[in-house]
PyMOL Python script that loads the backbone (N, CA, C, O; Angstrom):
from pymol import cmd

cmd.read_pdbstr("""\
ATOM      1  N   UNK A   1     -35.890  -1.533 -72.905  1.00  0.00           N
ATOM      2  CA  UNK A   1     -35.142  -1.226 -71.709  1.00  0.00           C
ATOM      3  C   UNK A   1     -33.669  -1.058 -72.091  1.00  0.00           C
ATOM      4  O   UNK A   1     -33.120  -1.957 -72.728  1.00  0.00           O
ATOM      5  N   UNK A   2     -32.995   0.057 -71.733  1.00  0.00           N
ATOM      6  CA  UNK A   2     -32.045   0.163 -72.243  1.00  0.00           C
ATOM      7  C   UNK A   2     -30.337  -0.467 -71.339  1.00  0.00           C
ATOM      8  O   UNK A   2     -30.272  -1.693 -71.249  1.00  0.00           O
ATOM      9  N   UNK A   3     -29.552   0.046 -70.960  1.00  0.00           N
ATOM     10  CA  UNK A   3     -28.469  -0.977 -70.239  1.00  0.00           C
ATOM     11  C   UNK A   3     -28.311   0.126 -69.172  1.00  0.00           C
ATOM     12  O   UNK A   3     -27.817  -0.245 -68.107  1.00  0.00           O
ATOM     13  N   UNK A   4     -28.637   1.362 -69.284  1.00  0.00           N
ATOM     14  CA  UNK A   4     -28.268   2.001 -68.068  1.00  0.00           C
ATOM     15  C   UNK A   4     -29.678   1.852 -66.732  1.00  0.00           C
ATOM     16  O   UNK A   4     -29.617   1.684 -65.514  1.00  0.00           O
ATOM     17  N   UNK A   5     -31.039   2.035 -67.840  1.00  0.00           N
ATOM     18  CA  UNK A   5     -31.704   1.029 -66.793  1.00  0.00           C
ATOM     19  C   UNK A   5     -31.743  -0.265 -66.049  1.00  0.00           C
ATOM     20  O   UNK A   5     -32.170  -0.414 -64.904  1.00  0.00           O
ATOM     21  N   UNK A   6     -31.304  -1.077 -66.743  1.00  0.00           N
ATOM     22  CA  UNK A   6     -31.091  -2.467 -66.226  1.00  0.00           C
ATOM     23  C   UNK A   6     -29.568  -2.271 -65.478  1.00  0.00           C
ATOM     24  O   UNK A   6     -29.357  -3.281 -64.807  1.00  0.00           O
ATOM     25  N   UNK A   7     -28.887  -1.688 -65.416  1.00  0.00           N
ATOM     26  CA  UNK A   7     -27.625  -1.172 -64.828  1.00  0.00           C
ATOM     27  C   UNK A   7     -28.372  -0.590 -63.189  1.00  0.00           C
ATOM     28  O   UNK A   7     -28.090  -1.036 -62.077  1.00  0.00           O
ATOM     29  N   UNK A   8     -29.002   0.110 -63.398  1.00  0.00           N
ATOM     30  CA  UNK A   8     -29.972   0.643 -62.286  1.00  0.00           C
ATOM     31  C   UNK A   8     -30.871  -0.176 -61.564  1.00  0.00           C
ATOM     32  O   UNK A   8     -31.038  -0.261 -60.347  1.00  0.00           O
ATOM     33  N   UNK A   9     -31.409  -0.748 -62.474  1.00  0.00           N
ATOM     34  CA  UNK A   9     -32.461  -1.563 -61.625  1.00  0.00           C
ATOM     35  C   UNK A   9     -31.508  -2.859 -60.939  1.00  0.00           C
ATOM     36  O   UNK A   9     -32.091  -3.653 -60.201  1.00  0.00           O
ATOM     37  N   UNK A  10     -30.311  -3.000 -61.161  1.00  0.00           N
ATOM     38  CA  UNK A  10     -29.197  -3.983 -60.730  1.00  0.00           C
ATOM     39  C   UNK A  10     -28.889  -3.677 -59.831  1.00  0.00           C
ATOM     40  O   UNK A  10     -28.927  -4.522 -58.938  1.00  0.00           O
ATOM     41  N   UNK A  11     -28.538  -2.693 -59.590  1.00  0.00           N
ATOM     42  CA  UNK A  11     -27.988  -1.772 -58.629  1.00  0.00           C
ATOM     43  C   UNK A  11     -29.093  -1.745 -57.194  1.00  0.00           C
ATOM     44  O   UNK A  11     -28.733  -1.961 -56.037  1.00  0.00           O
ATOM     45  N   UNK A  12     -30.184  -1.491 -57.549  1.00  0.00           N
ATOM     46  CA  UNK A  12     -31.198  -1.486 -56.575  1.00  0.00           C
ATOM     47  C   UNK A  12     -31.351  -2.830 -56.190  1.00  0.00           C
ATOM     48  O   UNK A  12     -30.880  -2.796 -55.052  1.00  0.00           O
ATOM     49  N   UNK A  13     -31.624  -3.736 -56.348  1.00  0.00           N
ATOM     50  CA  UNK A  13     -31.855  -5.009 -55.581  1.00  0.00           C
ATOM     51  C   UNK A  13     -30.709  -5.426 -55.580  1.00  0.00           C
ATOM     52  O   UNK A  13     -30.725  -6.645 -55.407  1.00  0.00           O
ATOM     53  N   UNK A  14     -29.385  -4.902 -55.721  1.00  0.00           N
ATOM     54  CA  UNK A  14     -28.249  -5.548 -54.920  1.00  0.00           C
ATOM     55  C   UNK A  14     -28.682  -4.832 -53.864  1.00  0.00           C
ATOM     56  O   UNK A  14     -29.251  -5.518 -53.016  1.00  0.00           O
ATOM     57  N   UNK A  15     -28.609  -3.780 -53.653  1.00  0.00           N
ATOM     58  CA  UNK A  15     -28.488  -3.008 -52.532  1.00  0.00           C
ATOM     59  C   UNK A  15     -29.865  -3.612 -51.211  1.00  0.00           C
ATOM     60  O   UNK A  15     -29.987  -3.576 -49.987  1.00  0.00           O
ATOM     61  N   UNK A  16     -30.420  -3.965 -52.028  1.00  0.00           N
ATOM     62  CA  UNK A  16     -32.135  -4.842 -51.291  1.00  0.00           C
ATOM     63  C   UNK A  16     -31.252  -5.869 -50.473  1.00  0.00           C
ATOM     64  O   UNK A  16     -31.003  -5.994 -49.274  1.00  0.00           O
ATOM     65  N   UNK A  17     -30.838  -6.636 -51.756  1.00  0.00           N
ATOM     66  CA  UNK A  17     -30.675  -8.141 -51.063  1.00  0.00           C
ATOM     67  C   UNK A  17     -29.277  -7.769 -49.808  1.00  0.00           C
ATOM     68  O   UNK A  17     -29.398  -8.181 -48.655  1.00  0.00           O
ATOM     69  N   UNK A  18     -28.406  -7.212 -50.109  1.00  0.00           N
ATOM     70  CA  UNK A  18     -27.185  -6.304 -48.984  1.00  0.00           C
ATOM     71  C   UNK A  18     -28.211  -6.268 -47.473  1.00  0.00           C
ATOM     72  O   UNK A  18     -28.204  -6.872 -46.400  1.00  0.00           O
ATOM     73  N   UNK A  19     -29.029  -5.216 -48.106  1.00  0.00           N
ATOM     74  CA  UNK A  19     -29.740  -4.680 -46.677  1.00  0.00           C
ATOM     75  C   UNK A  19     -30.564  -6.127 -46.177  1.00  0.00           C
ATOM     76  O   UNK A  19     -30.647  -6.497 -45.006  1.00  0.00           O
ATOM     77  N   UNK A  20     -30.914  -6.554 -46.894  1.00  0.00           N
ATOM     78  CA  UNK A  20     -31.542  -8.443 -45.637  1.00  0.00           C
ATOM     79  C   UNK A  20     -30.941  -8.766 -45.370  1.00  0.00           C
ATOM     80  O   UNK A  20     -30.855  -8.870 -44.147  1.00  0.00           O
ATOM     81  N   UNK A  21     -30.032  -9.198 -46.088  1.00  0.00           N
ATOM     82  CA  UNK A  21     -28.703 -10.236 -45.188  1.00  0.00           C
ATOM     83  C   UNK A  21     -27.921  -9.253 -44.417  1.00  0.00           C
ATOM     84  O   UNK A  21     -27.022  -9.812 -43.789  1.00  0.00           O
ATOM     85  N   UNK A  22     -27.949  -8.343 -44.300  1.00  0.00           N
ATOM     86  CA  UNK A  22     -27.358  -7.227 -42.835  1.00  0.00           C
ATOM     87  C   UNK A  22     -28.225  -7.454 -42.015  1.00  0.00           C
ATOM     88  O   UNK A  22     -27.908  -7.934 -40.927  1.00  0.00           O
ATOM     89  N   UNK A  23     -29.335  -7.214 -42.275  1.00  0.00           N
ATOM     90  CA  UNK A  23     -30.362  -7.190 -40.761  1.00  0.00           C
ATOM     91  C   UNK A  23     -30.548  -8.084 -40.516  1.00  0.00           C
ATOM     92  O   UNK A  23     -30.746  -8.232 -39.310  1.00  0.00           O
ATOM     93  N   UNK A  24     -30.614  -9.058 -41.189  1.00  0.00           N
ATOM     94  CA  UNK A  24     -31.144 -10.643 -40.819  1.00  0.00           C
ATOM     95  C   UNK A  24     -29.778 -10.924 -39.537  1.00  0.00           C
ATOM     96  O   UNK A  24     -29.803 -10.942 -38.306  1.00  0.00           O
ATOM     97  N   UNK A  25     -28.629 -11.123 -40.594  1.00  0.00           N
ATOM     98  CA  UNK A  25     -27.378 -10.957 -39.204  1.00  0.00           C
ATOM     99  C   UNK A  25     -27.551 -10.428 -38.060  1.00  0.00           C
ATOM    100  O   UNK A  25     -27.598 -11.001 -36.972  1.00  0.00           O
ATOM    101  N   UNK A  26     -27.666  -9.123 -38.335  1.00  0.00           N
ATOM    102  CA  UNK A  26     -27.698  -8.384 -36.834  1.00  0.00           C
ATOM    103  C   UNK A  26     -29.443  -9.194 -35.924  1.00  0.00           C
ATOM    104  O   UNK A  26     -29.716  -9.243 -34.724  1.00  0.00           O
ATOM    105  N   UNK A  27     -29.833  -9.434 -36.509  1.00  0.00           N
ATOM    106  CA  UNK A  27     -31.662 -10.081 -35.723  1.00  0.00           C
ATOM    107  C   UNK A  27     -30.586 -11.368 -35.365  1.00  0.00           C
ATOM    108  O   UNK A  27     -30.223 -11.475 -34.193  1.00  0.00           O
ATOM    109  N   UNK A  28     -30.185 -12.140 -36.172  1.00  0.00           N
ATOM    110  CA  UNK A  28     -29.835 -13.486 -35.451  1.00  0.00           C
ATOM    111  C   UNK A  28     -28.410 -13.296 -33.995  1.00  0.00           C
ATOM    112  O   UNK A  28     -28.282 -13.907 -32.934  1.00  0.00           O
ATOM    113  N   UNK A  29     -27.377 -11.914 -34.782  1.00  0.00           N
ATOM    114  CA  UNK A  29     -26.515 -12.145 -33.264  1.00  0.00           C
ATOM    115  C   UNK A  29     -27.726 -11.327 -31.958  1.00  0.00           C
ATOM    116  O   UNK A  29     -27.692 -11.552 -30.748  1.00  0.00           O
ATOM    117  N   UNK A  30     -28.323 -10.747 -32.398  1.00  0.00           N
ATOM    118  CA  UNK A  30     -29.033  -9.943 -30.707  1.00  0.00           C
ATOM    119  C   UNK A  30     -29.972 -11.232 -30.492  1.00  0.00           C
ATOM    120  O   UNK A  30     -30.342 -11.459 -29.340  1.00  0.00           O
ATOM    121  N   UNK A  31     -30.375 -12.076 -31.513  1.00  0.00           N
ATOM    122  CA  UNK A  31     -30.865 -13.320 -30.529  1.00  0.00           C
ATOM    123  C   UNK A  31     -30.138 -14.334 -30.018  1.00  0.00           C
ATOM    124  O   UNK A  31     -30.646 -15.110 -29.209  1.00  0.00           O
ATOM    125  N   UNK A  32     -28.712 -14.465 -30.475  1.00  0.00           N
ATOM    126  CA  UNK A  32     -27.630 -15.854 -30.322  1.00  0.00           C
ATOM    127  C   UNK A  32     -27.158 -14.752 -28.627  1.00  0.00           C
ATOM    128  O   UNK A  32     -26.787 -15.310 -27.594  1.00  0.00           O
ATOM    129  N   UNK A  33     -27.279 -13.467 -28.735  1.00  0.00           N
ATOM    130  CA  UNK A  33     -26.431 -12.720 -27.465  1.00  0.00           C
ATOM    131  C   UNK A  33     -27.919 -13.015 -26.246  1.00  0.00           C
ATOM    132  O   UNK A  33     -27.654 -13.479 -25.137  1.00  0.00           O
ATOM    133  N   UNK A  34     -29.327 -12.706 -26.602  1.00  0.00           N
ATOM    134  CA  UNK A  34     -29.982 -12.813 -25.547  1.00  0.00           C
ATOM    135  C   UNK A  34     -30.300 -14.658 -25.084  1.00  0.00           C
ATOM    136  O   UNK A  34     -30.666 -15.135 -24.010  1.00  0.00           O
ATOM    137  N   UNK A  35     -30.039 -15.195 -26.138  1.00  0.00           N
ATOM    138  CA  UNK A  35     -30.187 -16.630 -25.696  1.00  0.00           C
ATOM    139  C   UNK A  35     -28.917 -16.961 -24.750  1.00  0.00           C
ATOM    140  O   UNK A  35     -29.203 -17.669 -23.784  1.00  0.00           O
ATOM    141  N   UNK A  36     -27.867 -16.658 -24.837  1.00  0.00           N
ATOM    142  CA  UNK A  36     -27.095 -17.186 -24.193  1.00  0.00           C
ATOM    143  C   UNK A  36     -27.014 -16.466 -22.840  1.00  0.00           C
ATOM    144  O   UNK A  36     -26.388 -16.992 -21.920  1.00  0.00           O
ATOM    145  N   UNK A  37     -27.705 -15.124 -22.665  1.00  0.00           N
ATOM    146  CA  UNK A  37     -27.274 -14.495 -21.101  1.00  0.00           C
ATOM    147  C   UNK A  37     -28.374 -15.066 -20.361  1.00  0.00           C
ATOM    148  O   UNK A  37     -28.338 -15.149 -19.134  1.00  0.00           O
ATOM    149  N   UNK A  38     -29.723 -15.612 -21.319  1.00  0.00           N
ATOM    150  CA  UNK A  38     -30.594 -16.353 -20.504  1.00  0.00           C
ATOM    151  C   UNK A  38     -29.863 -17.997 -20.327  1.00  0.00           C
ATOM    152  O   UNK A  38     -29.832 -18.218 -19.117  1.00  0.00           O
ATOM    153  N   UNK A  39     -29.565 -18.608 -20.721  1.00  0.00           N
ATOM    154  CA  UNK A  39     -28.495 -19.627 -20.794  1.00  0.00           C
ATOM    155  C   UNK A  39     -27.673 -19.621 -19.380  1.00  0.00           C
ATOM    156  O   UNK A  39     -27.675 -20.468 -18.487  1.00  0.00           O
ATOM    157  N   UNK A  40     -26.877 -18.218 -19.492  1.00  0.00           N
ATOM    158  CA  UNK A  40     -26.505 -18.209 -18.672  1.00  0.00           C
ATOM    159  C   UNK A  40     -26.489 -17.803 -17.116  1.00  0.00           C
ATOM    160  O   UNK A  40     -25.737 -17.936 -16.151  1.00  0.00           O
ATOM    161  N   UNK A  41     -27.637 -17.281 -17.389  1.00  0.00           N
ATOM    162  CA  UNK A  41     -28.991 -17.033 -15.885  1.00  0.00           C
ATOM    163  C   UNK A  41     -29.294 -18.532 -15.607  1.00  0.00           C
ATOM    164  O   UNK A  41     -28.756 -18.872 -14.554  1.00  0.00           O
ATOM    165  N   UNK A  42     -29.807 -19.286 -16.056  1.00  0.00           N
ATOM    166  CA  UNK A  42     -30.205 -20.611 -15.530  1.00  0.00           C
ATOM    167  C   UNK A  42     -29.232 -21.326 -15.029  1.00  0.00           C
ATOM    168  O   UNK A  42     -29.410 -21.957 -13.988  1.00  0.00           O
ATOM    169  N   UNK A  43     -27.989 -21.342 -15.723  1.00  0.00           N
ATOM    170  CA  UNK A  43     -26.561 -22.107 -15.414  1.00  0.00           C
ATOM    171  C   UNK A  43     -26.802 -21.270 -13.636  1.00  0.00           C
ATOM    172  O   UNK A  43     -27.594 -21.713 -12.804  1.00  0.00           O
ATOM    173  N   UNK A  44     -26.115 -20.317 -13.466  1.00  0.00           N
ATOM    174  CA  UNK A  44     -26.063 -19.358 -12.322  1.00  0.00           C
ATOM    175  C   UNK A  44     -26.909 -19.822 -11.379  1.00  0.00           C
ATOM    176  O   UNK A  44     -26.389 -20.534 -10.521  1.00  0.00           O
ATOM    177  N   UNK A  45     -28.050 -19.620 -11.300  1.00  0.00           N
ATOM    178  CA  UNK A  45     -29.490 -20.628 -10.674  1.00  0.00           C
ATOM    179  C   UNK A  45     -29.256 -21.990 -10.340  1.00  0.00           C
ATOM    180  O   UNK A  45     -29.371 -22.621  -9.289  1.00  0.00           O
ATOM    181  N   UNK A  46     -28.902 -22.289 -11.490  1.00  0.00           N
ATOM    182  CA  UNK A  46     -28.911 -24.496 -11.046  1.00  0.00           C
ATOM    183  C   UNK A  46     -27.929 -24.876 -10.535  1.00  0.00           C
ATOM    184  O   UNK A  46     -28.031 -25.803  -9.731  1.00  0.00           O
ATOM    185  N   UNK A  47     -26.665 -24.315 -10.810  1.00  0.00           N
ATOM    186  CA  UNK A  47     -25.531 -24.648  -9.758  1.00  0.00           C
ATOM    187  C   UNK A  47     -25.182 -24.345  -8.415  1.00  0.00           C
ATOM    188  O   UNK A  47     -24.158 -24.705  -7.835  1.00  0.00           O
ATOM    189  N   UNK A  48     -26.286 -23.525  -7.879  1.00  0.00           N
ATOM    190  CA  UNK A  48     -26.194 -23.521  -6.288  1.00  0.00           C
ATOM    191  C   UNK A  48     -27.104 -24.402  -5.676  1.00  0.00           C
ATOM    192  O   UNK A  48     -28.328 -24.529  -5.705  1.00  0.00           O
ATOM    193  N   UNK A  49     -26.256 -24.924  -5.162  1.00  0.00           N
ATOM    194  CA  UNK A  49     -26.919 -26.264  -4.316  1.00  0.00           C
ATOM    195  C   UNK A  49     -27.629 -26.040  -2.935  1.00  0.00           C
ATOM    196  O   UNK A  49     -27.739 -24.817  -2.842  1.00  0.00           O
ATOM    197  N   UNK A  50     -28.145 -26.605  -1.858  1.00  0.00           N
ATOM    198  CA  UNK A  50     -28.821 -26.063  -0.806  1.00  0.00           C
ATOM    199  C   UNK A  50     -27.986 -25.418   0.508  1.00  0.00           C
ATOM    200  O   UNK A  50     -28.250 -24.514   1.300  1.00  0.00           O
ATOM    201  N   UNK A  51     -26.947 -26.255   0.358  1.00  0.00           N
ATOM    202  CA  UNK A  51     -25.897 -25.279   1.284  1.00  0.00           C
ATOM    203  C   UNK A  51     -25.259 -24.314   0.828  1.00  0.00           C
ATOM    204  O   UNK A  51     -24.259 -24.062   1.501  1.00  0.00           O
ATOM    205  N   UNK A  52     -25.446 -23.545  -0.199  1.00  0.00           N
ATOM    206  CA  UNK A  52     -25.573 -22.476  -0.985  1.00  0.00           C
ATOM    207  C   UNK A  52     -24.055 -22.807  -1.781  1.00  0.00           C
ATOM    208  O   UNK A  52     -24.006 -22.303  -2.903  1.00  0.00           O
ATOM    209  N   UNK A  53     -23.459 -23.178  -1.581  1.00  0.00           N
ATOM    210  CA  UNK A  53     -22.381 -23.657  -2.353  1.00  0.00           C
ATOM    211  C   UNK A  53     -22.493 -23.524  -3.942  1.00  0.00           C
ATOM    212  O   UNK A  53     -23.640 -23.544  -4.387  1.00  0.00           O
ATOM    213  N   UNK A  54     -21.510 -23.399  -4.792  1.00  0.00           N
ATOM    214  CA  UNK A  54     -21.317 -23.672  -6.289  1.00  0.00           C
ATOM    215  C   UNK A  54     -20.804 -25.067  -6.347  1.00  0.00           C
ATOM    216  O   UNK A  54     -20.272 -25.649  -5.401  1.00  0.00           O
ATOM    217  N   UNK A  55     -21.118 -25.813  -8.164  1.00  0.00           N
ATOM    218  CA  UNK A  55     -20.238 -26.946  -7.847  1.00  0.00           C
ATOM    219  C   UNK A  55     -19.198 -26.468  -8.160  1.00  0.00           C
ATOM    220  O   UNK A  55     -18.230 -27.206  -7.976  1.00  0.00           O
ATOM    221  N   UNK A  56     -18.986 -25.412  -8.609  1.00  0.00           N
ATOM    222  CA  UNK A  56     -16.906 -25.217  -8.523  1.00  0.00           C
ATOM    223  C   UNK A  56     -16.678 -25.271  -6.810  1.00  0.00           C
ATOM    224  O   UNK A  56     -15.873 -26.132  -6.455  1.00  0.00           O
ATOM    225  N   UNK A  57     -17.084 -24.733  -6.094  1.00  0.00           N
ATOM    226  CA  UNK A  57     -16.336 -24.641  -4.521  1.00  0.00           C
ATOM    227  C   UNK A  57     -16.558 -25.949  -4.657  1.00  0.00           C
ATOM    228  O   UNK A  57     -15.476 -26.232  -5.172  1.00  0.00           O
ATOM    229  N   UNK A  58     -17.274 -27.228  -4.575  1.00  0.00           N
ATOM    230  CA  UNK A  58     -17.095 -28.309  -4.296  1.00  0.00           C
ATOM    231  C   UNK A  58     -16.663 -29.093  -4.955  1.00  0.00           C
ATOM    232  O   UNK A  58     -16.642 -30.264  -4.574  1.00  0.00           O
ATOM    233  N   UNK A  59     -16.116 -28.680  -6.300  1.00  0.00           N
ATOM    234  CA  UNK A  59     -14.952 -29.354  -6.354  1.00  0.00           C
ATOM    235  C   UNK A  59     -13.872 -28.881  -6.203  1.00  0.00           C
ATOM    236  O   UNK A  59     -12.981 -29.679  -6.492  1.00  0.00           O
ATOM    237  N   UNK A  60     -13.638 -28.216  -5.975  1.00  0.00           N
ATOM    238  CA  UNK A  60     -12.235 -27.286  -5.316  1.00  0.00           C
ATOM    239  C   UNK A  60     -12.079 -27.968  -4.232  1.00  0.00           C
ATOM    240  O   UNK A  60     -10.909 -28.334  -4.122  1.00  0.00           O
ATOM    241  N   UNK A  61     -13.046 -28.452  -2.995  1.00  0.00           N
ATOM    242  CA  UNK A  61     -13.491 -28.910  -1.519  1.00  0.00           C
ATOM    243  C   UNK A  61     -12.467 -30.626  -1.968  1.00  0.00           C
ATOM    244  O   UNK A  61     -11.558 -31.145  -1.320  1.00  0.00           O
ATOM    245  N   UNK A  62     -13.118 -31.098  -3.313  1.00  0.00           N
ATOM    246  CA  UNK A  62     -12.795 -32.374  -3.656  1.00  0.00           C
ATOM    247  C   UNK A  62     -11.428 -32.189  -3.942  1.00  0.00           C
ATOM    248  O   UNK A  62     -10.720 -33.107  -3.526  1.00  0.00           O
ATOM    249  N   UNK A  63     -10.802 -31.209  -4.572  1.00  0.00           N
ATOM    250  CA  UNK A  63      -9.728 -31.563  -5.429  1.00  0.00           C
ATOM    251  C   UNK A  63      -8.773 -31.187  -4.542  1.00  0.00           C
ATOM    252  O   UNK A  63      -7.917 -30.541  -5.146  1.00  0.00           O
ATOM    253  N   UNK A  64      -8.489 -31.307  -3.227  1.00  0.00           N
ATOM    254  CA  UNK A  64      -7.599 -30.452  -2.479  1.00  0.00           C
ATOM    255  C   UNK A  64      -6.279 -30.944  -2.698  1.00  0.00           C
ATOM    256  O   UNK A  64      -5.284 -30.230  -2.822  1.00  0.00           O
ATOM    257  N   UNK A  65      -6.304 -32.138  -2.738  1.00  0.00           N
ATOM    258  CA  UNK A  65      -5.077 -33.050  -3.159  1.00  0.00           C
ATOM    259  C   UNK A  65      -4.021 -32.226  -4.458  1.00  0.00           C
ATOM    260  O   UNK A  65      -2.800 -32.172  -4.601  1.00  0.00           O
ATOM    261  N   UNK A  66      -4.989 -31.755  -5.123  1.00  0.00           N
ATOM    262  CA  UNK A  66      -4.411 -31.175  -6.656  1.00  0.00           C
ATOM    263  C   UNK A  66      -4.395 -30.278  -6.901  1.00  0.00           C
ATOM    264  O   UNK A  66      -5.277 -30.057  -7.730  1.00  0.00           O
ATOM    265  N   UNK A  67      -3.479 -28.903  -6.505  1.00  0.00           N
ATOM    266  CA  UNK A  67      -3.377 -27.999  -6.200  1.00  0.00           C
ATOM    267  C   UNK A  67      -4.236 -26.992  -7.519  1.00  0.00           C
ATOM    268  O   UNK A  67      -5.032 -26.056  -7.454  1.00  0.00           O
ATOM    269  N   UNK A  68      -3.441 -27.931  -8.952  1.00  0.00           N
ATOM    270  CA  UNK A  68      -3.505 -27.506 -10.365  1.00  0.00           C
ATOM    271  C   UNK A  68      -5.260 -27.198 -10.339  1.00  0.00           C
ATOM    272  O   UNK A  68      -5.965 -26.206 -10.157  1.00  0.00           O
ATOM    273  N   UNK A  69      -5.431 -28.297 -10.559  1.00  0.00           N
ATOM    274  CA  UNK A  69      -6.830 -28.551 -10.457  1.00  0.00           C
ATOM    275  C   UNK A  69      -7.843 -27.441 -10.038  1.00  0.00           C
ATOM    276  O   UNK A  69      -8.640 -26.955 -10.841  1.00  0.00           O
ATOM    277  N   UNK A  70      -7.756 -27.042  -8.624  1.00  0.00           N
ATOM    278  CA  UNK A  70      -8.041 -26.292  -8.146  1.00  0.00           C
ATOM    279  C   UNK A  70      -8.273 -24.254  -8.473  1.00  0.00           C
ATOM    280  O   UNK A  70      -9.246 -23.501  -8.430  1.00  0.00           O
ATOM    281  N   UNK A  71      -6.491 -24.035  -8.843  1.00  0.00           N
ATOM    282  CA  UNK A  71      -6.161 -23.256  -9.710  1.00  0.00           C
ATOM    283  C   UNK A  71      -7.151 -22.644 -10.236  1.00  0.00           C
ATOM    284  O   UNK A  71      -7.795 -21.640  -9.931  1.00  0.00           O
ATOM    285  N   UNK A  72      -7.195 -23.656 -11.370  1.00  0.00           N
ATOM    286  CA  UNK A  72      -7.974 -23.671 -13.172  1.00  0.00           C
ATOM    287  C   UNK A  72      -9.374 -23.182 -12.404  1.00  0.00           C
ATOM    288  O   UNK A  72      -9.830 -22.060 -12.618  1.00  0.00           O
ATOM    289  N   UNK A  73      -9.924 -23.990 -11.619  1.00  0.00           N
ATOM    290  CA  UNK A  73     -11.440 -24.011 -11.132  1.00  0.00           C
ATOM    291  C   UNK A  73     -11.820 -22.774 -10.314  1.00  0.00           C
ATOM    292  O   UNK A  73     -12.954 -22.296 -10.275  1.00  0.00           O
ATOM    293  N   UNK A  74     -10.493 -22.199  -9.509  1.00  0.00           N
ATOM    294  CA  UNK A  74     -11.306 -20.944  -9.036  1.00  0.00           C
ATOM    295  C   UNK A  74     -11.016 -19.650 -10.019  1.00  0.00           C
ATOM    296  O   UNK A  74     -11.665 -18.604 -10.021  1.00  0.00           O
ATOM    297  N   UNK A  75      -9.729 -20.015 -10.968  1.00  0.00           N
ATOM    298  CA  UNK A  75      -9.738 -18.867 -12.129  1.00  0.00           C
ATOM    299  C   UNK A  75     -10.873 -18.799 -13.089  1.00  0.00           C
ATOM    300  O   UNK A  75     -11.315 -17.711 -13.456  1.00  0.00           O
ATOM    301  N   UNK A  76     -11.387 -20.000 -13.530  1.00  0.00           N
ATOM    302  CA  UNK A  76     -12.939 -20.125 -14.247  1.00  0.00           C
ATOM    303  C   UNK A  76     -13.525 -19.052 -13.467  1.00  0.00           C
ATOM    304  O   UNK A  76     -13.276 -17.847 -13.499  1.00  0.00           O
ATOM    305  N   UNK A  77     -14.585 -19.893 -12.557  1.00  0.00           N
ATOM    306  CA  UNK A  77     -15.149 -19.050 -12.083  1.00  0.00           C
ATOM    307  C   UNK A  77     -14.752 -17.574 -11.355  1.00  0.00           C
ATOM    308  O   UNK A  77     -15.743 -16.980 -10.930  1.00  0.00           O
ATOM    309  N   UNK A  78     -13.892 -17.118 -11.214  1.00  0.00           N
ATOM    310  CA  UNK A  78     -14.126 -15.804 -10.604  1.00  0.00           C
ATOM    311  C   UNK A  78     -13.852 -15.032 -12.776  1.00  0.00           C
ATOM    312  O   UNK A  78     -13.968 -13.835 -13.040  1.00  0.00           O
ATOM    313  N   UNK A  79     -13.612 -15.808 -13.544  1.00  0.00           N
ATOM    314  CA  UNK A  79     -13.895 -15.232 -14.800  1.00  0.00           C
ATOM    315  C   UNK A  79     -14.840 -14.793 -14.973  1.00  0.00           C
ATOM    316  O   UNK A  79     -15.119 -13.660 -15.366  1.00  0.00           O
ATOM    317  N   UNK A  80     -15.930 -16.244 -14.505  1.00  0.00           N
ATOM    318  CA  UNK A  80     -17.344 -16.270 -14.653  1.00  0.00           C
ATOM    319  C   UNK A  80     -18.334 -15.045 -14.187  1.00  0.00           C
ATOM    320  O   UNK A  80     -19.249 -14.402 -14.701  1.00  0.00           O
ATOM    321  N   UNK A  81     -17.748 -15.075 -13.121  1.00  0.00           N
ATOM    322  CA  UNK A  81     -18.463 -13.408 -12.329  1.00  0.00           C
ATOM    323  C   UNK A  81     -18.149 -12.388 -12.556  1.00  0.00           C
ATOM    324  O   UNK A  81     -18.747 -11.402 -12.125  1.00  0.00           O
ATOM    325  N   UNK A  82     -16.891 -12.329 -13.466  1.00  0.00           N
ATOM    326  CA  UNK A  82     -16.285 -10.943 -14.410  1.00  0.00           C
ATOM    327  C   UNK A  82     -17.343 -10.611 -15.182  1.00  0.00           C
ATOM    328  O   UNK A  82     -17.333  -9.475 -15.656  1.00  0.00           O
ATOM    329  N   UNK A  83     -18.217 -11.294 -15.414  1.00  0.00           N
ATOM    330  CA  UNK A  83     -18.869 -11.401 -17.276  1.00  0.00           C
ATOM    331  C   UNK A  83     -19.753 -11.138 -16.891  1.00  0.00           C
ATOM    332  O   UNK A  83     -20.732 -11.009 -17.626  1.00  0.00           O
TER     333      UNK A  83
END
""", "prot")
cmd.dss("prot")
cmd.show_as("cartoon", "prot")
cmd.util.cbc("prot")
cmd.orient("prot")
């Protein structure tokens, strides 16, 4: 075997092992992206309570005293419904 073959055949299973660890990446973010919008479907679901309320409005309801507080909690969420 001479060095431009083994130069070649080097060349080819770099390029192998390149192409798994690319796809493998891209397979793990399209599953880290669909786990979390299901994540975040259930969040959406479990936080409305029976008087249809969010617990952000009720604590907003709680925090009236604290204007700050409040703030932060309805800028979250109307983030939340940006997304």
């Amino acid at each position: 075997m001479t060095i431009m073959e083994m130069l070649e055949q080097s060349a080819v299973l770099t390029m192998l092992g390149v192409g798994v660890v690319f796809s493998f990446l891209i397979l793990l973010i399209l599953c880290i992206t669909l786990v979390g919008k299901a994540f975040h479907a259930l969040e959406s679901r479990k936080n409305v309570n029976s008087q249809g309320q969010t617990t952000a409005d009720i604590a907003v309801n709680k925090e009236e005293n604290n204007p700050h507080i409040a703030a932060i909690i309805t800028a979250v969420n109307e983030y939340r419904k940006s997304c």
